[in-house]
N, C-alpha and C positions, 0 to 999 in steps of 0.2 A: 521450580526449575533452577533458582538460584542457589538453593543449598544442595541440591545434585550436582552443580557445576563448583560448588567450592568443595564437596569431598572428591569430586573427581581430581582437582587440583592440589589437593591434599596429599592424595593418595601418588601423585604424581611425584611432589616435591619432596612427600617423606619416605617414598620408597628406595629399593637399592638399584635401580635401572641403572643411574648414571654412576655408582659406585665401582658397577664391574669393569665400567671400561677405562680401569686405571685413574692414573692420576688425574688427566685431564676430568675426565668423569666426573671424580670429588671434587675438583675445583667446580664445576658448574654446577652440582649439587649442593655444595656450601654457598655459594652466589644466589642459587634459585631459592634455599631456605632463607638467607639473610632479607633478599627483596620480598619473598611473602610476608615475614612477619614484619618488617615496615609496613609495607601496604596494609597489613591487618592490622595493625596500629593505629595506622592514619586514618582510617574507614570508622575503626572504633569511635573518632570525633574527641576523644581524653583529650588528645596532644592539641588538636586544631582550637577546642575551648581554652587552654590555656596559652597558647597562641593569641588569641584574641582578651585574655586576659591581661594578657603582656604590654599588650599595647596599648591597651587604657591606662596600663600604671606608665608607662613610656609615655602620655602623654602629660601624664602632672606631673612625670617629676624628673622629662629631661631639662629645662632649663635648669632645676636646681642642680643638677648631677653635673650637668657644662659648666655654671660656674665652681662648681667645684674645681676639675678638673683644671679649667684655665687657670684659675687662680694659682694652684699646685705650679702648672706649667709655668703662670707668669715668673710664679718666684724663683725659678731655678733656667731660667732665660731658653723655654723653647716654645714660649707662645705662637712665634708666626707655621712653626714645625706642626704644631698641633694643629693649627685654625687650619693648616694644608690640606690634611689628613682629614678632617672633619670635612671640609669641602668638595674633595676625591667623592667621598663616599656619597653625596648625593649627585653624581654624575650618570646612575640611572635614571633618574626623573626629567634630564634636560635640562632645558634654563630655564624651566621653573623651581624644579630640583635647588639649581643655584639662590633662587630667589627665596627660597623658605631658607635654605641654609645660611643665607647672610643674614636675613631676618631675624633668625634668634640667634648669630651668631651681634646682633646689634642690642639683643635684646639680655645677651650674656651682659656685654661692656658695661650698659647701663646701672647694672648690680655693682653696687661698694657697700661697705658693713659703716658709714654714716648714713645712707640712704635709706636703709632698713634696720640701722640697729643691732644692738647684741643678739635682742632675742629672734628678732629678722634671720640673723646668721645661721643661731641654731636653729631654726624651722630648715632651713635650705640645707644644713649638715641630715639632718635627722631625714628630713625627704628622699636627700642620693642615698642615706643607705637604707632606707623602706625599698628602695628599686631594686637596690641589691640582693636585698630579704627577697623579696620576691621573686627575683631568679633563681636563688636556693631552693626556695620553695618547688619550683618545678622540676629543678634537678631534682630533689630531694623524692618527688613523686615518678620520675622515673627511674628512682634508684632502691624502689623500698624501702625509704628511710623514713621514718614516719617523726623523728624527734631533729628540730633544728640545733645548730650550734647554741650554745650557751650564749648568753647576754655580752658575756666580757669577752668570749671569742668572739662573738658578731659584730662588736664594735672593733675590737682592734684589729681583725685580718678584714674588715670589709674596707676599714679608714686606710689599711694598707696597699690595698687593692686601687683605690681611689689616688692615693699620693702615686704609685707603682707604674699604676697602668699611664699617666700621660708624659710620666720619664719615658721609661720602656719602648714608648712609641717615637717619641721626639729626639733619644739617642739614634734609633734605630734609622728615620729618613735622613739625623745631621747626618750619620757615617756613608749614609746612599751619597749626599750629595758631594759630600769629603773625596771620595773616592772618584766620582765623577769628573774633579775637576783637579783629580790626581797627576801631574806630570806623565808617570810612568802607564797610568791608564789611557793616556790621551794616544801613548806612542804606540800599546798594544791593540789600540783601535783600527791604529793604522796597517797591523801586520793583518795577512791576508786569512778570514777565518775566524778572526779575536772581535770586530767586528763584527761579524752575524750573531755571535757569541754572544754578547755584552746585550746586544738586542733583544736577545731569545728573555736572557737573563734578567732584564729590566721591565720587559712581560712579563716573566713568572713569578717577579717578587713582590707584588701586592697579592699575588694568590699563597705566597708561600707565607706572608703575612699573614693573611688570613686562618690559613692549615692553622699554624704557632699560633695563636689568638684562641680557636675554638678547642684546641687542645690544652693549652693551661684552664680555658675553663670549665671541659670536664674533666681535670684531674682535681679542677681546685673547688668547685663551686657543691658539689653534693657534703654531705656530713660523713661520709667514706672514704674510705682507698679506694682509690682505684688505682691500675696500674695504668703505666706511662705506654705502653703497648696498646691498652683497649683503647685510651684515651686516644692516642695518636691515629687510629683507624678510625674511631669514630671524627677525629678531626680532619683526616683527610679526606672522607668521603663528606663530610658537611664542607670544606672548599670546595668540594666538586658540586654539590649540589649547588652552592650561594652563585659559583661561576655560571652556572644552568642556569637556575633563574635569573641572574642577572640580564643573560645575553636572552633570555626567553621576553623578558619583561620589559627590558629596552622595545623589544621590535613588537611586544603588544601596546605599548604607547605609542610608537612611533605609527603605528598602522591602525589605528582605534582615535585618533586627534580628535579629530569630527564628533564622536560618541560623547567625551567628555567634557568639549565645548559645550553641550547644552545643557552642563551644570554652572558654565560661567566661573564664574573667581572661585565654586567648592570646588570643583573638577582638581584642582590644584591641592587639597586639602583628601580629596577622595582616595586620590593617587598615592599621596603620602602613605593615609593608613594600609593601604594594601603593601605597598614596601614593608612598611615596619611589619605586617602581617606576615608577609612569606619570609622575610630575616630572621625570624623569631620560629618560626615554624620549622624551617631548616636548621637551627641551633638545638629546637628540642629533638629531631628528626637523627642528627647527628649524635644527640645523647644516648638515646636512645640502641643503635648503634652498640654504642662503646658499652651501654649495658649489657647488650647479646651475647658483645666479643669477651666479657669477663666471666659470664655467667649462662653458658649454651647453653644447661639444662633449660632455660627461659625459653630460647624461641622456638621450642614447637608451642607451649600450654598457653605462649604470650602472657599477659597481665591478669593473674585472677588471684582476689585477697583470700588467704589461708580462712580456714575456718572452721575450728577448733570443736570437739567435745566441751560440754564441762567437764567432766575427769581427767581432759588434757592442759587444761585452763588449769587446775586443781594441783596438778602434778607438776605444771611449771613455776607457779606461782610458788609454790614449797623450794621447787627447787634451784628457784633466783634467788633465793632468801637465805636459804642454807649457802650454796658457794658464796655468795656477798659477805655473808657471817662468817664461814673458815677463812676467807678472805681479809675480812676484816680483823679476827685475830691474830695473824700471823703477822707479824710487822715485814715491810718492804714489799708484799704482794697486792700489786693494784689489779684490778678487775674492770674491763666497759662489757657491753652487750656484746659485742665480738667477743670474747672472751670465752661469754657464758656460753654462745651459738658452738665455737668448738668443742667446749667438754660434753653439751647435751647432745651434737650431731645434729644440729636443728640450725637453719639457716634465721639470719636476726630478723628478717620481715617478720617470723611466727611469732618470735618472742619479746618485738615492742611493744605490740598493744599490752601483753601482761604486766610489763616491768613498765609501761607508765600509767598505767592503772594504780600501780602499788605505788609507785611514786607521789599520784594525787593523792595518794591514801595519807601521805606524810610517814609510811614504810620504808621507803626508798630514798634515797637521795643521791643528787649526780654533784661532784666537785665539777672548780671551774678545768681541769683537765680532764673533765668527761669520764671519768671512773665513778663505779659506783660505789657507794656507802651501805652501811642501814642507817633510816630514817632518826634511829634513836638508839637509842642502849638496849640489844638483843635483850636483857632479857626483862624488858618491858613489851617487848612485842611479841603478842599472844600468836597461836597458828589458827586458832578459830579467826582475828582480825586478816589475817593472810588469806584464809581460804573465803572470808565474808567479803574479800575483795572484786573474786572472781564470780563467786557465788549468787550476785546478787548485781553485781554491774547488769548495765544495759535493761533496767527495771521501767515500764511503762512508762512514770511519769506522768501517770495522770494525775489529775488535781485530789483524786477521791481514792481510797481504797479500793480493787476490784471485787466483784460481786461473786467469790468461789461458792461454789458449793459448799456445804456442811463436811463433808463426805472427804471432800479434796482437799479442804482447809487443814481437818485433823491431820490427814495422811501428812500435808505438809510438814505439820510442827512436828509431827512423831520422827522425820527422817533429818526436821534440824536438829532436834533433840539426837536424836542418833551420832552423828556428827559431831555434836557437841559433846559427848559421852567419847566417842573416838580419840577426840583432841586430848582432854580432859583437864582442861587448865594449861595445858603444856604450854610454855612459850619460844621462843625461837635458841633462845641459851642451853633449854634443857634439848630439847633435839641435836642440837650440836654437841652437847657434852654424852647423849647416846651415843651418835656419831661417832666420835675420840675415841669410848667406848668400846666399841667392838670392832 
């Protein structure tokens, strides 16, 4: 009964009914398609598991990522701005909300690098940007990226991020308050209209906060482009969702006291993780989004990993190997996986797995500006090594040899032997210099 009612809604959603009736029509069929494949999403449980992931790393390693933060803040004098702002933000939970947030914000203070030491410091460095990693990671998974930034980009834009973000924020309320207690604003208050104005305005700008917030980080946080447009949409609809739940989850505590009570002082601790649970869940929910608005072909098929022949495995792996090689001879031409995906016509989800496959091979290799290399001096790298790459990956890994038959065993060798007759020694130099060739 349920799979009758999701092709009947299927059929509903992808058909051309609302197309004919003009423009309106397409607006509520691009609406109706973007809300199913969220929902089909969220159903799927991907997003909600790491949601829930999230917030176990959110729970070791928000103090260290606060003191980060403050520290940053103390030194460039917007501490009390920041500790504001940190406090706002648990104004869902009540005044208990308040009481966890003063709690670790006492639990911040107490941290100084005599109290813990050099190496104390670095644990606490190295923790806030494990949290960071990890949000990567999940953009990253809803971005088809299957390769994180480099070691030396992960430190430096994440350390940046960290310094960045509680400027960013702590200019941002100085100049709210600056202007509040501006002369000229105090008198346009007074004019009749500037007033309601100023009020509407002073609501909207923790949400407008918010929008700018989830928008730098799906423009900044996957190992992609994305653009400022997809990003922006997926930002705006994650403030509308965060404003939803907020206002949905204020009034299920406020009407649920009772329920909670009978967990005593965890009730307090329960409540928290579900916050941080739906935060996190609307942020990927939001990503996700900005993923559909870049890449439509996505939301009817939603999320399914490619999967490949081996004769297409074969034919890729040769032919990341050759562009990287003409590549590499020509001076001033750099190459990443985007690169390759335009000249092959093949989107980069298909051709990660290949190209870090060859990568572990010690074939391949990525600089710190994320271009590719070859591994070593073309023409030490055989194509029987290229194609034994793909050929043979994803091999049992059992302890033992398996048990083939007689029959199957030969047939095996006779068609690696084949293969290996095809190649015939060739290495990747002399392919390229065919190449040049003809």
């Amino acid at each position: 009964m349920f799979d009758k009612l999701q092709e009947t809604i299927e059929r509903l959603v992808w058909s051309d009914r609302f197309e004919k009736l003009g423009r309106p029509g397409r607006l509520v069929a691009s609406l109706l398609r973007y809300l199913y494949g969220m929902l089909r999403d969220f159903f799927s449980n991907e997003l909600t598991l790491r949601a829930m992931s999230l917030v176990y790393t959110t729970l070791l390693s928000i103090i260290p990522l606060l003191a980060v933060s403050f520290a940053m803040a103390k030194g460039l004098g917007m501490f009390d701005r920041l500790q504001m702002v940190f406090l706002n933000s648990f104004n869902q939970l009540g005044e208990d909300g308040e009481q966890i947030a003063q709690n670790m914000l006492d639990m911040v203070n107490r941290i100084n690098g005599k109290t813990i030491g050099a190496i104390g410091v670095l644990i606490f460095l190295w923790t806030a940007i494990s949290m960071v990693q990890k949000v990567e990671s999940s953009f990253n998974y809803v971005w088809y990226v299957s390769k994180p930034r480099s070691f030396a980009r992960r430190f430096t834009e994440y350390f940046v991020v960290l310094l960045i973000g509680p400027v960013v924020m702590g200019t941002a309320f100085s100049i709210l308050a600056a202007l509040s207690s501006n002369e000229f604003i105090e008198y346009l208050e007074g004019v009749p209209g500037f007033a309601q104005f100023f009020l509407l305005l002073g609501k909207a700008l923790p949400f407008v906060m918010i929008i700018g917030v989830f928008t730098f980080l799906y423009m900044f946080m996957p190992n992609t482009r994305v653009k400022l447009k997809s990003a922006l949409v997926g930002g705006v609809a994650g403030g509308i969702m965060w404003a939803t739940v907020s206002v949905i989850f204020t009034t299920f505590i406020a009407t649920s006291f009772k329920t909670f009570a009978v967990y005593a002082s965890f009730g307090v601790g329960i409540i928290g993780l579900m916050w941080l649970y739906l935060n996190w869940l609307v942020l990927l929910l939001g990503a996700q989004l900005a993923f559909y608005h870049q890449n439509p072909a996505f939301l009817r098929i939603g999320r399914q990993e490619p999967h490949l022949s081996n004769g297409m495995r074969e034919r890729l792996a040769l032919n990341i190997m050759t562009l990287v090689g003409q590549a590499f001879r020509v001076s001033g031409i750099n190459l990443n996986l985007k690169d390759i995906g335009a000249s092959l016509s093949m989107p980069t989800m298909v051709l990660a797995p290949v190209a870090v496959a060859l990568e572990e091979s010690g074939l391949l290799a990525t600089t710190e500006a994320e271009y590719l290399v070859p591994g070593r001096e073309v023409s030490r790298i055989s194509l029987e090594e290229i194609l034994a790459v793909v050929r043979t990956e994803a091999e049992t890994g059992s302890h033992g040899d398996p048990s083939w038959s007689t029959e199957v065993d030969l047939l095996g060798s006779e068609l690696d032997g084949a293969v290996d007759h095809v190649v015939d020694k060739k290495s990747l130099a002399d392919l390229l210099d065919d190449m040049e060739k003809s």
